[in-house]
mmCIF file of the N, C-alpha and C atoms, coordinates in Angstrom:
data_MODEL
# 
_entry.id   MODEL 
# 
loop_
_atom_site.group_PDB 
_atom_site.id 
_atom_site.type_symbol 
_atom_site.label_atom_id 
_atom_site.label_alt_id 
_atom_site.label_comp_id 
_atom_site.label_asym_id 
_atom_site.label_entity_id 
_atom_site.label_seq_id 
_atom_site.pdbx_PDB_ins_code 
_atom_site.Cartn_x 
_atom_site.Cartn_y 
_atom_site.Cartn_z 
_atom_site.occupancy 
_atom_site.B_iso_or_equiv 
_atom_site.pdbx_formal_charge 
_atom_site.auth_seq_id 
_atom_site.auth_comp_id 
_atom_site.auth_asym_id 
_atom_site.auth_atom_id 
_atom_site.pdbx_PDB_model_num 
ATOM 1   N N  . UNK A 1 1  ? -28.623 -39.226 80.047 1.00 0.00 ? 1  UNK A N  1 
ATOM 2   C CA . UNK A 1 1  ? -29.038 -40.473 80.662 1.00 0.00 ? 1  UNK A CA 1 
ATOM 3   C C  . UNK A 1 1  ? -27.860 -41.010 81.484 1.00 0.00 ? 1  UNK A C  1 
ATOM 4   N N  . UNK A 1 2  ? -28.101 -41.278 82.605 1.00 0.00 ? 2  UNK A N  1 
ATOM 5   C CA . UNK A 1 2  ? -26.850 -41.465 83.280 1.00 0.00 ? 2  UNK A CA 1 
ATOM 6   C C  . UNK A 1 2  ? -27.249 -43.327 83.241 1.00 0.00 ? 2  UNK A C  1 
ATOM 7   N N  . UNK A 1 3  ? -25.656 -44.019 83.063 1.00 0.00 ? 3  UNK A N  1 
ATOM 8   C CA . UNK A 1 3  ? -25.658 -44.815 83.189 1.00 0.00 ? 3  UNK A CA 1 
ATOM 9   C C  . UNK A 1 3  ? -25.389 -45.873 85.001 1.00 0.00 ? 3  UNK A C  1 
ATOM 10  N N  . UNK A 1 4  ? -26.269 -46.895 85.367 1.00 0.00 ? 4  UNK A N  1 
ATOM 11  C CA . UNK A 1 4  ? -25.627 -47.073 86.426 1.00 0.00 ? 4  UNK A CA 1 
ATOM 12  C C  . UNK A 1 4  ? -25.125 -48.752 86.941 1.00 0.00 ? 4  UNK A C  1 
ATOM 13  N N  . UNK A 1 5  ? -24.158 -48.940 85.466 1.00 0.00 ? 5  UNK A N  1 
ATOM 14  C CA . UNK A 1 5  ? -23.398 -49.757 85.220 1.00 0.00 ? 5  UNK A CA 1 
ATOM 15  C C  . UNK A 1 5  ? -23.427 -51.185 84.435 1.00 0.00 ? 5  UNK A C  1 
ATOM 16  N N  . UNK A 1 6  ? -22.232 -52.215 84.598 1.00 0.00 ? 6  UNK A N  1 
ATOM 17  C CA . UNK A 1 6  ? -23.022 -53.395 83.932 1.00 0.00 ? 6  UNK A CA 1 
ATOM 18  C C  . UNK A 1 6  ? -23.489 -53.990 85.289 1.00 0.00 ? 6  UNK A C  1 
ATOM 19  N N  . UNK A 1 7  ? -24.710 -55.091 84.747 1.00 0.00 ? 7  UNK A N  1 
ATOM 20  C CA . UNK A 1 7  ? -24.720 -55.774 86.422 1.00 0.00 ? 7  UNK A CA 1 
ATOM 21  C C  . UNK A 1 7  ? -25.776 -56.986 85.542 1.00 0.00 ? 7  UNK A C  1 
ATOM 22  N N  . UNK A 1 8  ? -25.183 -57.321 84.414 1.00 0.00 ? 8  UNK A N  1 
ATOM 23  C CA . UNK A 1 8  ? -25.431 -58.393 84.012 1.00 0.00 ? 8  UNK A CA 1 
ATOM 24  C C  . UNK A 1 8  ? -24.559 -59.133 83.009 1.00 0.00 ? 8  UNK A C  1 
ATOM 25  N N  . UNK A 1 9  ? -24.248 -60.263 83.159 1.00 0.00 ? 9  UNK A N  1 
ATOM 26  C CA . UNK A 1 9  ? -23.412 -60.885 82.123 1.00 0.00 ? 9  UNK A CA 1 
ATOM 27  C C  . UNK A 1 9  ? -23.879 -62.044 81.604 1.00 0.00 ? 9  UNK A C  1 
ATOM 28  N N  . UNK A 1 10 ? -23.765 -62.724 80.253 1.00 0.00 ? 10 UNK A N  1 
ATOM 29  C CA . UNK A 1 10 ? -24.218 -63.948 79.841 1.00 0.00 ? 10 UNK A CA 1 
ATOM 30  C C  . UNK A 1 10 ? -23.049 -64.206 78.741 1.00 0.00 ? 10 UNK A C  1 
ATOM 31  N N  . UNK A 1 11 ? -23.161 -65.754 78.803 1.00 0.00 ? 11 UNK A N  1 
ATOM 32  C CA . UNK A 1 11 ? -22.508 -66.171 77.667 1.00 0.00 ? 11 UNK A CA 1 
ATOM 33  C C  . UNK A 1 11 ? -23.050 -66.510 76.296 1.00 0.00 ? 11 UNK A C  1 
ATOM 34  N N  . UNK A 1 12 ? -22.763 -65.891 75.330 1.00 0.00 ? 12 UNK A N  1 
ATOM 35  C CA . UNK A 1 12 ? -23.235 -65.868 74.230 1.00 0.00 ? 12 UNK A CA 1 
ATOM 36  C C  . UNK A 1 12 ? -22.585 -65.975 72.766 1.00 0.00 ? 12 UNK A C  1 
ATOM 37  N N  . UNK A 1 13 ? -22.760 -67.536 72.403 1.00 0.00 ? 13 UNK A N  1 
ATOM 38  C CA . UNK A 1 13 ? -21.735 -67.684 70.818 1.00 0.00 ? 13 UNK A CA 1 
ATOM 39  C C  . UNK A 1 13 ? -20.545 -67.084 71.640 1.00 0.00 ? 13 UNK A C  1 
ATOM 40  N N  . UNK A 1 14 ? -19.442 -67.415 71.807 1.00 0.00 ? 14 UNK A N  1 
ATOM 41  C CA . UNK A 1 14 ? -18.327 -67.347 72.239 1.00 0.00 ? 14 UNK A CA 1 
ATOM 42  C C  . UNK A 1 14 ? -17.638 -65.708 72.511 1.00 0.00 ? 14 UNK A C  1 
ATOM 43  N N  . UNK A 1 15 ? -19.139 -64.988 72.912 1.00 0.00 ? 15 UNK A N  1 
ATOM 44  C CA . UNK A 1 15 ? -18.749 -63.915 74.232 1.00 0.00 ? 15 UNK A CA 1 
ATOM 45  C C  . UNK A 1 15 ? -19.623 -63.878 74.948 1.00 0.00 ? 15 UNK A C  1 
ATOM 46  N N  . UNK A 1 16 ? -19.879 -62.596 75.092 1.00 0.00 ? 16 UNK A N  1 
ATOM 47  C CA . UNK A 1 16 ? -20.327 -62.049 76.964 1.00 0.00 ? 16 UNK A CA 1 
ATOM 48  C C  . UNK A 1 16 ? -21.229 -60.976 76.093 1.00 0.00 ? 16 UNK A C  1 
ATOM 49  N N  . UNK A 1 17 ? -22.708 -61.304 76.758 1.00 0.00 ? 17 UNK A N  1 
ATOM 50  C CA . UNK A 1 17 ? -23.632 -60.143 76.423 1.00 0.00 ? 17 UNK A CA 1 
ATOM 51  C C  . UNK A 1 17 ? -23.393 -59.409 77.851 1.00 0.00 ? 17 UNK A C  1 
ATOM 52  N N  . UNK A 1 18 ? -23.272 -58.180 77.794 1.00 0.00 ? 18 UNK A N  1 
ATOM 53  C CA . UNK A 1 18 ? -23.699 -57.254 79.220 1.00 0.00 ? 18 UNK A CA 1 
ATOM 54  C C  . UNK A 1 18 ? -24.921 -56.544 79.437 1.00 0.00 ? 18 UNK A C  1 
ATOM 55  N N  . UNK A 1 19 ? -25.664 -56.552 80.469 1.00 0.00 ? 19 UNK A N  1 
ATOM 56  C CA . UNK A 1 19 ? -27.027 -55.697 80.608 1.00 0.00 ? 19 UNK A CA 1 
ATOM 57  C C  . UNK A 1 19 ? -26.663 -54.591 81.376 1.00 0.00 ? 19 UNK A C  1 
ATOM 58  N N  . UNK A 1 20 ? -26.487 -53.535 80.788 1.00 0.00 ? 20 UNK A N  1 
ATOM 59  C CA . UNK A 1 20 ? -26.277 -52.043 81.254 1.00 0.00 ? 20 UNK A CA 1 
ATOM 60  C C  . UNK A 1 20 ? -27.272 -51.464 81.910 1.00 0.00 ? 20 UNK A C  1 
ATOM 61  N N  . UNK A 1 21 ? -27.500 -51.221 83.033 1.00 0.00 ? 21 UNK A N  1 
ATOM 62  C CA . UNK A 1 21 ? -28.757 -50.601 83.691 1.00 0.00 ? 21 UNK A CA 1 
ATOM 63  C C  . UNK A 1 21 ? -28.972 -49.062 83.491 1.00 0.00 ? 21 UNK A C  1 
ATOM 64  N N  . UNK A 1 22 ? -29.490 -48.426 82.764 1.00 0.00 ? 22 UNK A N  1 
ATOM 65  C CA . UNK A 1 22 ? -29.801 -47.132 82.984 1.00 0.00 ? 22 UNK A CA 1 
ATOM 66  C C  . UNK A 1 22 ? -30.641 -46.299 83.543 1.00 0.00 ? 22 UNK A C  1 
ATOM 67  N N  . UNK A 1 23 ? -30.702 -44.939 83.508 1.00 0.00 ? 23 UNK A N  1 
ATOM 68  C CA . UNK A 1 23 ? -32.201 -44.255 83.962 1.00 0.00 ? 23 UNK A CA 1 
ATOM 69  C C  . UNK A 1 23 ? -33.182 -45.115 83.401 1.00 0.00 ? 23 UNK A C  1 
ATOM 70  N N  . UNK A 1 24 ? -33.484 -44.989 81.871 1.00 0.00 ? 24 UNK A N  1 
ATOM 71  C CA . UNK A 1 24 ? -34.366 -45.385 81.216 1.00 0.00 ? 24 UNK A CA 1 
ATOM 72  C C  . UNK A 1 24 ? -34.544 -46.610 81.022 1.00 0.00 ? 24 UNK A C  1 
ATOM 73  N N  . UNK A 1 25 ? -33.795 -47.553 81.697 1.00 0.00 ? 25 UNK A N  1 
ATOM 74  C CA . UNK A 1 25 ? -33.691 -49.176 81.819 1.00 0.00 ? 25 UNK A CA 1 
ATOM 75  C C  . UNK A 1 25 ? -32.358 -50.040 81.325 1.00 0.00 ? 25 UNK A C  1 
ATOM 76  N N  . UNK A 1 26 ? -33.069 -51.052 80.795 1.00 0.00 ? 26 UNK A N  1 
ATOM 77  C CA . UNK A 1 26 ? -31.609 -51.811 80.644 1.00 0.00 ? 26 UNK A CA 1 
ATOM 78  C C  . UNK A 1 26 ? -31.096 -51.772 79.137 1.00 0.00 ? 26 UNK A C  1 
ATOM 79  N N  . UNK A 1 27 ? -30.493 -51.503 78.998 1.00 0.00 ? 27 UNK A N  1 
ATOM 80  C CA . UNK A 1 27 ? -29.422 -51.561 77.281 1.00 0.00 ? 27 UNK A CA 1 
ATOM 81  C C  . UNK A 1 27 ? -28.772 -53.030 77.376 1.00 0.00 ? 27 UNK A C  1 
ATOM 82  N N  . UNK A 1 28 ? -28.713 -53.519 76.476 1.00 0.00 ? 28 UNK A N  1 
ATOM 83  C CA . UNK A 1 28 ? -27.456 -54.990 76.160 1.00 0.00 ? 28 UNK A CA 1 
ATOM 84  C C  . UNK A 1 28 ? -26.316 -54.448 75.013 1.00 0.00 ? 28 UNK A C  1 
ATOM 85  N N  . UNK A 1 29 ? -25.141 -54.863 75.985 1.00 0.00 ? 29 UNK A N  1 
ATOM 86  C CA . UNK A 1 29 ? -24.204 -54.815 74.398 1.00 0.00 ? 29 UNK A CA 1 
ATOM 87  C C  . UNK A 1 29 ? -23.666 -56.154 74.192 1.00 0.00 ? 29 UNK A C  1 
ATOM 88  N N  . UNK A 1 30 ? -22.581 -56.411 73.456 1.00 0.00 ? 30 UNK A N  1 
ATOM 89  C CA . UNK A 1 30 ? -21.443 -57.927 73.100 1.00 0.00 ? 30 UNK A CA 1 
ATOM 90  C C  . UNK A 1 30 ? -20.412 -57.608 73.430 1.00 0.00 ? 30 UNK A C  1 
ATOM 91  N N  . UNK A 1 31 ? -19.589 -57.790 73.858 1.00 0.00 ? 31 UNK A N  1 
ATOM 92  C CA . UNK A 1 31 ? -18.357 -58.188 73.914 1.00 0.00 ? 31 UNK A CA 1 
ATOM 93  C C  . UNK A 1 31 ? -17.705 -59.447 72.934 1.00 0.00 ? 31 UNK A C  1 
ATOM 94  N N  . UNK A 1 32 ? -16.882 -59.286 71.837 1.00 0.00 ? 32 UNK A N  1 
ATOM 95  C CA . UNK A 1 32 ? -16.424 -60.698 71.307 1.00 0.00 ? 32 UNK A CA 1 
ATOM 96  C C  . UNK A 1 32 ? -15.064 -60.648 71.723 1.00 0.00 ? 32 UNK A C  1 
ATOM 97  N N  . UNK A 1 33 ? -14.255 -59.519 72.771 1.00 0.00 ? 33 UNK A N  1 
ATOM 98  C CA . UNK A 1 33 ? -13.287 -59.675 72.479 1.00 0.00 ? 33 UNK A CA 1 
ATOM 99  C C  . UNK A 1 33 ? -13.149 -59.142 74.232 1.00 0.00 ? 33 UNK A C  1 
ATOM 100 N N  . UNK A 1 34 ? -11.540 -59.375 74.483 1.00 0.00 ? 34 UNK A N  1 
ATOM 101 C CA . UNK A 1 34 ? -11.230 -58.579 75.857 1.00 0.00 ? 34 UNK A CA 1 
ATOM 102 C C  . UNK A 1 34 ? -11.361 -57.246 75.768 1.00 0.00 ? 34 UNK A C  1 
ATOM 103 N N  . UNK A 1 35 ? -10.820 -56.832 74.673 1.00 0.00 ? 35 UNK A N  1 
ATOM 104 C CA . UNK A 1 35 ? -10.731 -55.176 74.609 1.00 0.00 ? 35 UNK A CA 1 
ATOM 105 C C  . UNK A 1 35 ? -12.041 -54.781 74.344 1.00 0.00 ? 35 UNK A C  1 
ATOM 106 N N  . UNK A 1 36 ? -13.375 -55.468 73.589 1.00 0.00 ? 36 UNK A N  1 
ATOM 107 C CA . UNK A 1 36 ? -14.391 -55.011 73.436 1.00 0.00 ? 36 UNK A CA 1 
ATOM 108 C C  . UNK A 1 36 ? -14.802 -54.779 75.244 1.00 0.00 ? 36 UNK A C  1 
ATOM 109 N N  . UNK A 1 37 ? -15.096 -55.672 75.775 1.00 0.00 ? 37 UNK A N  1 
ATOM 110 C CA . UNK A 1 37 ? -15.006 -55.452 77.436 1.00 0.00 ? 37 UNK A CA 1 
ATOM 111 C C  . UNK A 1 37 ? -14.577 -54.535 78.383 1.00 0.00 ? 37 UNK A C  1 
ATOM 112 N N  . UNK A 1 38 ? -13.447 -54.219 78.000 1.00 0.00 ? 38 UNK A N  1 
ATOM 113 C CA . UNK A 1 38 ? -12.570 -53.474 78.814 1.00 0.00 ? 38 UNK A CA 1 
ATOM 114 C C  . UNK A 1 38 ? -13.465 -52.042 78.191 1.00 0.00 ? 38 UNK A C  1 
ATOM 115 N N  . UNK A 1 39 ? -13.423 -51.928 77.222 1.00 0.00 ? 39 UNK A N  1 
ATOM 116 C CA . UNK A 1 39 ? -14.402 -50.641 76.250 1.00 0.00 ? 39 UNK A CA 1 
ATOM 117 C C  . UNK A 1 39 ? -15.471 -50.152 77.127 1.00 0.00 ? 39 UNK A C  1 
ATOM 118 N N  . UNK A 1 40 ? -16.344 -51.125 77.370 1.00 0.00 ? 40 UNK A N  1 
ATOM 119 C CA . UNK A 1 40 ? -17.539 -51.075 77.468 1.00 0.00 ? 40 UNK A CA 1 
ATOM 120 C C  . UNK A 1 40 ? -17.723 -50.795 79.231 1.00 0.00 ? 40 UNK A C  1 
ATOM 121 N N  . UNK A 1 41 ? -16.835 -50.900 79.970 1.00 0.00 ? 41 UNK A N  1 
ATOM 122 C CA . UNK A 1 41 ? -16.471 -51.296 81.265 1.00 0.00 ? 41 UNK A CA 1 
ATOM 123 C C  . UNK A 1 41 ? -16.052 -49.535 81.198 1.00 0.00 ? 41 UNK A C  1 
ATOM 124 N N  . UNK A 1 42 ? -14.908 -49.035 80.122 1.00 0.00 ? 42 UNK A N  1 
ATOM 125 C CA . UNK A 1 42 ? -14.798 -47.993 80.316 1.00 0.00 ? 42 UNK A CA 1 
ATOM 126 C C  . UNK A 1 42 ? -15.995 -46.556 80.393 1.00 0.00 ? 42 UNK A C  1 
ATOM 127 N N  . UNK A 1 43 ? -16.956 -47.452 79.306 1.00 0.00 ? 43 UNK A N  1 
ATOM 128 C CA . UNK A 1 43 ? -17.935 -46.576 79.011 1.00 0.00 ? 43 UNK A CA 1 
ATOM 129 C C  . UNK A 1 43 ? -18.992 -46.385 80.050 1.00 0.00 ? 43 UNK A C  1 
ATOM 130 N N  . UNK A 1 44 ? -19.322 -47.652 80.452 1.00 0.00 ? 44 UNK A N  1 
ATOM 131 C CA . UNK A 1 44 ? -20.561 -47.716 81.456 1.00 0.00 ? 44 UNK A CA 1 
ATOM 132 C C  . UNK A 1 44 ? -20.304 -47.832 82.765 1.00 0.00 ? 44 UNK A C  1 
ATOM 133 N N  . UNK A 1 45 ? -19.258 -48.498 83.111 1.00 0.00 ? 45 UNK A N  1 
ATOM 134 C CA . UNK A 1 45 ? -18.947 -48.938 84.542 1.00 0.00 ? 45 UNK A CA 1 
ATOM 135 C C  . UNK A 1 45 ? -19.349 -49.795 85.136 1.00 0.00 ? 45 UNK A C  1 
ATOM 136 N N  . UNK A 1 46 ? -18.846 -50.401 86.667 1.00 0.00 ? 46 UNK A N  1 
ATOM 137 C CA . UNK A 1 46 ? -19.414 -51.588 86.794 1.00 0.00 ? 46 UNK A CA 1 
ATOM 138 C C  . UNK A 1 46 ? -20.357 -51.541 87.832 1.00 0.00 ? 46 UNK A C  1 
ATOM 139 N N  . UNK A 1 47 ? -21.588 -52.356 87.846 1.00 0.00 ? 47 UNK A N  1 
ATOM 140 C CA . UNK A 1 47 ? -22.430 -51.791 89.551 1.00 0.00 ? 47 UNK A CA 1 
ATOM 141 C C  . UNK A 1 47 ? -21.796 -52.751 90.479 1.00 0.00 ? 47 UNK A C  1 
ATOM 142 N N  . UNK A 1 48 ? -22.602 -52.063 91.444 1.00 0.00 ? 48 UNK A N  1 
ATOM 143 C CA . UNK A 1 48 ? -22.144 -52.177 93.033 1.00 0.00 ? 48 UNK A CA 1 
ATOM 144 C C  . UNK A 1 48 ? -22.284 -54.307 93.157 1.00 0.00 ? 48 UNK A C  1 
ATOM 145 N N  . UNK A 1 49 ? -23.531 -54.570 92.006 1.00 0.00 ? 49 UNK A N  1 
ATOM 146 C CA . UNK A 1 49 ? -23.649 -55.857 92.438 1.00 0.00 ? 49 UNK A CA 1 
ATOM 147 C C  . UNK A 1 49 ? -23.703 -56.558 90.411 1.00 0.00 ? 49 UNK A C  1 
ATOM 148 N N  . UNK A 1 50 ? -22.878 -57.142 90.472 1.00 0.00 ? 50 UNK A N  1 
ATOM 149 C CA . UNK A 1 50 ? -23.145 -57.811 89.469 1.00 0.00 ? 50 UNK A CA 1 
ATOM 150 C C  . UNK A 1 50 ? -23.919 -59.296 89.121 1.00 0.00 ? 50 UNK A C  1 
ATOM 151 N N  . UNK A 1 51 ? -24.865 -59.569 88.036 1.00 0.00 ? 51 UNK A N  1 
ATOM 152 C CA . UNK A 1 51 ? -25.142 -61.197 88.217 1.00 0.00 ? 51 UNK A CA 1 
ATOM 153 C C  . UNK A 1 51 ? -24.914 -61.597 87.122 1.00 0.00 ? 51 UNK A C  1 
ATOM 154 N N  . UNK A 1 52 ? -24.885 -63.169 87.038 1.00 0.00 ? 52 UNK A N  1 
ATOM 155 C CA . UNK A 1 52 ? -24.480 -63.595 85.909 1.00 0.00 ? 52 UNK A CA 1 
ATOM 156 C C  . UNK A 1 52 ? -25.702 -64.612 85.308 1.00 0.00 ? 52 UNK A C  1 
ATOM 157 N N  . UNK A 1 53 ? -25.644 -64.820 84.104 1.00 0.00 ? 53 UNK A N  1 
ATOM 158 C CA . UNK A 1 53 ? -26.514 -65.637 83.708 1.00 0.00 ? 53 UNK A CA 1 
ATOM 159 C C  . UNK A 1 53 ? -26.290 -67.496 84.010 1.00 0.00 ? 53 UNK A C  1 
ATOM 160 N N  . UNK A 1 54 ? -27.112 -68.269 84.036 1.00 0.00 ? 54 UNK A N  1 
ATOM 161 C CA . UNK A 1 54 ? -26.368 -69.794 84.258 1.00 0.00 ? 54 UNK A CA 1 
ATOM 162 C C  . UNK A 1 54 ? -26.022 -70.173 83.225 1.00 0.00 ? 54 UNK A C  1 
ATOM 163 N N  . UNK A 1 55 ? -25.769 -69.618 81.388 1.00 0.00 ? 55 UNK A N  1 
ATOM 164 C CA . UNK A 1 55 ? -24.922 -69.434 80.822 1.00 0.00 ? 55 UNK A CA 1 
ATOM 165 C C  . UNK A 1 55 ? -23.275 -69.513 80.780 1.00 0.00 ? 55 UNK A C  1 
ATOM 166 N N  . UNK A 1 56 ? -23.429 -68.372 81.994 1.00 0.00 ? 56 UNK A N  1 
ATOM 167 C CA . UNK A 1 56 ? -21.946 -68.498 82.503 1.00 0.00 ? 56 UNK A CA 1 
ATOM 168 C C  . UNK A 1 56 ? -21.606 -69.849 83.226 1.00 0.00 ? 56 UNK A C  1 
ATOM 169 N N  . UNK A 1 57 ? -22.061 -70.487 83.541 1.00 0.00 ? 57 UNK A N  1 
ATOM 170 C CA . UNK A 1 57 ? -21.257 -71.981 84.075 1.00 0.00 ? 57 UNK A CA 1 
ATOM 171 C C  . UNK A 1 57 ? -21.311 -72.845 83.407 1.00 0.00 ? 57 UNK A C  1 
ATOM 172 N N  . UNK A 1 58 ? -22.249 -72.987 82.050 1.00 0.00 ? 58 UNK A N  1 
ATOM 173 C CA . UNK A 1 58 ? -22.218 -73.847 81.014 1.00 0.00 ? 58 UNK A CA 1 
ATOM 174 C C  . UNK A 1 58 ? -21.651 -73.128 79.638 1.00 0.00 ? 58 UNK A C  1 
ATOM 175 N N  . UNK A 1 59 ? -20.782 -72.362 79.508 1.00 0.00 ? 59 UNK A N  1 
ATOM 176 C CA . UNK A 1 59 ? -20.020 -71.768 78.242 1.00 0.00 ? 59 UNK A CA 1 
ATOM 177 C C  . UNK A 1 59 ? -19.741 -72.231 77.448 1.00 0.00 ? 59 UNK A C  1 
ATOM 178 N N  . UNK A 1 60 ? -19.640 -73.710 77.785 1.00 0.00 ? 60 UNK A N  1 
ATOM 179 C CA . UNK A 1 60 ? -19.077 -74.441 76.472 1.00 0.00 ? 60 UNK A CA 1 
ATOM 180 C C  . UNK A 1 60 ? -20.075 -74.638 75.552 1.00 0.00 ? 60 UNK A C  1 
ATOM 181 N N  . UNK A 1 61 ? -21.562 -74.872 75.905 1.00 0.00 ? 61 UNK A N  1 
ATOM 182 C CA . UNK A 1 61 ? -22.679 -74.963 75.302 1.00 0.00 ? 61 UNK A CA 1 
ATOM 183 C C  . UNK A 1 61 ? -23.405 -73.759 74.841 1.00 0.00 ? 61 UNK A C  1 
ATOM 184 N N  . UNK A 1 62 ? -22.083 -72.309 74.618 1.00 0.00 ? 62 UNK A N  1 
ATOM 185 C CA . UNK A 1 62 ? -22.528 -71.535 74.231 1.00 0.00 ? 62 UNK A CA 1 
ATOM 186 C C  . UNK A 1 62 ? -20.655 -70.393 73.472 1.00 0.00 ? 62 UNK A C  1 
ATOM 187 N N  . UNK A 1 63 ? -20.609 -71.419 72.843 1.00 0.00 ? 63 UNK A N  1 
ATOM 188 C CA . UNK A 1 63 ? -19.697 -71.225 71.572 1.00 0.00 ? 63 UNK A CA 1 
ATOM 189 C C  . UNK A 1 63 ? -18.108 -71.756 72.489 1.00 0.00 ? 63 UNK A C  1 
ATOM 190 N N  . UNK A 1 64 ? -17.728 -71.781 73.645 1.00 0.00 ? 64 UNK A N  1 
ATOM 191 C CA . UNK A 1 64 ? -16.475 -71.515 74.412 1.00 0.00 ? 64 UNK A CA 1 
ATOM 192 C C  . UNK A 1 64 ? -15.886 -72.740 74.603 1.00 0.00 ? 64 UNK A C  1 
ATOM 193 N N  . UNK A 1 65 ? -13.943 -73.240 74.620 1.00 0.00 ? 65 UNK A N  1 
ATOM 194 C CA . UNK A 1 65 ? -13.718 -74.331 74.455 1.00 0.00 ? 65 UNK A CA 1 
ATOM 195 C C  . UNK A 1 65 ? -14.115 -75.600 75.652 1.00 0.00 ? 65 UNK A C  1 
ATOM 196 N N  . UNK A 1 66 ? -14.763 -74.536 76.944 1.00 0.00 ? 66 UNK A N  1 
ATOM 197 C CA . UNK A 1 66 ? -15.087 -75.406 78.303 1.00 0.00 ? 66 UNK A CA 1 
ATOM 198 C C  . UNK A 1 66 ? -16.093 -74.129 78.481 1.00 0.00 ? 66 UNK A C  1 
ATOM 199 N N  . UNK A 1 67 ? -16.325 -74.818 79.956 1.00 0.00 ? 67 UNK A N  1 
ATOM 200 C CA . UNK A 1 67 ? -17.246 -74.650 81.145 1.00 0.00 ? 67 UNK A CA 1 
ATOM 201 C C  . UNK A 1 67 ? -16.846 -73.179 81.647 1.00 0.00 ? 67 UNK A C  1 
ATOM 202 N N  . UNK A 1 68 ? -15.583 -73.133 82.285 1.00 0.00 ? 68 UNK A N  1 
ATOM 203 C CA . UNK A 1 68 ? -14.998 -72.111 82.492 1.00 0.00 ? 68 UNK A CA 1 
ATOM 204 C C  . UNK A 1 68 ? -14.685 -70.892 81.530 1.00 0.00 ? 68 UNK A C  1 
ATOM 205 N N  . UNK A 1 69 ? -14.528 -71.075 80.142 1.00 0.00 ? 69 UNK A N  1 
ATOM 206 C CA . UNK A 1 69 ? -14.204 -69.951 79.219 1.00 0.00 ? 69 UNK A CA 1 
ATOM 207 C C  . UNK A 1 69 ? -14.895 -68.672 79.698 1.00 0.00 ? 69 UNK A C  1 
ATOM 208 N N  . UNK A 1 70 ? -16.066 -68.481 79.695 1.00 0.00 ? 70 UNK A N  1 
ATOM 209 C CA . UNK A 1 70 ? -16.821 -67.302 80.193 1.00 0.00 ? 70 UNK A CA 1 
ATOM 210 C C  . UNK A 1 70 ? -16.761 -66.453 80.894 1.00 0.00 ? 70 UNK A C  1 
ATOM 211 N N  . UNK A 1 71 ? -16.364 -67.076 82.126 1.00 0.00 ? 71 UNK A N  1 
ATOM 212 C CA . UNK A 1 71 ? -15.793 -66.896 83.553 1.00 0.00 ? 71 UNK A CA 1 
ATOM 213 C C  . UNK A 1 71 ? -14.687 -65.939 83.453 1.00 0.00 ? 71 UNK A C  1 
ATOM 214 N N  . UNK A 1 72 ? -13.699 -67.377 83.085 1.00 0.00 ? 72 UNK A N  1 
ATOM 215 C CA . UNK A 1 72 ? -11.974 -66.524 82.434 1.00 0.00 ? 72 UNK A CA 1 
ATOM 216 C C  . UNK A 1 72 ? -12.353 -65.261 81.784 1.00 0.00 ? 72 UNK A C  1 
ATOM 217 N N  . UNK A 1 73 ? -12.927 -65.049 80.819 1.00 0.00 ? 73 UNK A N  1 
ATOM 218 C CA . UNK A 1 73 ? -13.289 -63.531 79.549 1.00 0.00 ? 73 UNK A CA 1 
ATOM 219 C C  . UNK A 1 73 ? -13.710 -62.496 80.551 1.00 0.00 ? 73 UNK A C  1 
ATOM 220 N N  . UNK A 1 74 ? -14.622 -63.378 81.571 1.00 0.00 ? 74 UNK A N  1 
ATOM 221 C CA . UNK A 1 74 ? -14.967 -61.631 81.928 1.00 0.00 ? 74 UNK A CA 1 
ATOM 222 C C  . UNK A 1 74 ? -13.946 -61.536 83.432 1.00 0.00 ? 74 UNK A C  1 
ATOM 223 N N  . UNK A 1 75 ? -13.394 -62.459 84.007 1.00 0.00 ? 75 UNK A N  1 
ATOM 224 C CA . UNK A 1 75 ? -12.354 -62.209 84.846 1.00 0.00 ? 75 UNK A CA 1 
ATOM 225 C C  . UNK A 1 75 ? -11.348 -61.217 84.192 1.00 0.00 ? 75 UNK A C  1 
ATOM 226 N N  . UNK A 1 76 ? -10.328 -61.861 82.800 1.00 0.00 ? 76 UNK A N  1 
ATOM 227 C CA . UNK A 1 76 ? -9.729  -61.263 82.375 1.00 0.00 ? 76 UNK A CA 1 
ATOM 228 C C  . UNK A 1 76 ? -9.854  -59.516 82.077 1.00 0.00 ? 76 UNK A C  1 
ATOM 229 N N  . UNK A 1 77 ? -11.335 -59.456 81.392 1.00 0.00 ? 77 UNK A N  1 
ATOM 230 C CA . UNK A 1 77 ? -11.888 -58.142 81.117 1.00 0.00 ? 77 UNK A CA 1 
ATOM 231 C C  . UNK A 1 77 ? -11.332 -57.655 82.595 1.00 0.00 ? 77 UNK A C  1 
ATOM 232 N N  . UNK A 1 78 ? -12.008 -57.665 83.641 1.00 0.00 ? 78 UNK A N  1 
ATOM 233 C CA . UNK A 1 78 ? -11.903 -57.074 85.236 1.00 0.00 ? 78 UNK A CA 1 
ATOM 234 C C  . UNK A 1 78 ? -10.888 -56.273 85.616 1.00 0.00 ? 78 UNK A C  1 
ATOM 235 N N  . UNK A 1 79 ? -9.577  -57.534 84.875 1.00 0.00 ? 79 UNK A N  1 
ATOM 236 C CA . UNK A 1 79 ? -8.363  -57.223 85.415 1.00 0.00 ? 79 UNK A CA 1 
ATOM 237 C C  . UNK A 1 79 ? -7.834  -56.162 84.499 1.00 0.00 ? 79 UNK A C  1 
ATOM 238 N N  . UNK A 1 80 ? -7.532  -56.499 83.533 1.00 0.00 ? 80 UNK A N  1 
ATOM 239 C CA . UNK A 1 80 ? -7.360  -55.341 82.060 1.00 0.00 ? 80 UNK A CA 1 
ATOM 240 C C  . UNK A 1 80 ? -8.021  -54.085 82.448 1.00 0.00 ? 80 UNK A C  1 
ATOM 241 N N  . UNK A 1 81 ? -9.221  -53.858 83.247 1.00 0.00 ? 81 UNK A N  1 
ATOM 242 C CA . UNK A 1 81 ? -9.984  -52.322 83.159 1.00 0.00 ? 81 UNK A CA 1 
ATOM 243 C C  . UNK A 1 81 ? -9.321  -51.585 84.256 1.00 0.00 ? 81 UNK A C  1 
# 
């Protein structure tokens, strides 16, 4: 099954769900951590277009100490891979 990347992100309890697109459709994993990210980034890769959930601009209302936390996690992830 070839994978053809993440190209979804949400904030969830204080990480990042990703929607992995495959042949056979979409997979979700978690991220609770940077390195879980960077993992998963290694495993699947990233697509050509990524989107985010509106999750991501309200993070704080989904475990994170602000607005921005979400953002930062998967920026950080980006840079780390």
């Amino acid at each position: 099954m070839e994978n053809l990347g993440i190209n979804y992100v949400a904030a969830d309890e204080g990480g990042l769900i990703f929607g992995i697109g495959t042949e056979a459709g979409t997979i979700n994993r978690r991220a609770d951590t940077i390195a879980d990210g960077v993992e998963f980034i290694k495993k699947y890769g990233v697509a050509e277009a990524v989107y985010g959930s509106s999750s991501m601009d309200f993070a704080a209302e989904e475990g994170f100490a602000d607005d921005d936390g979400a953002m930062n996690m998967w920026n950080r992830i980006l840079e780390a891979s």
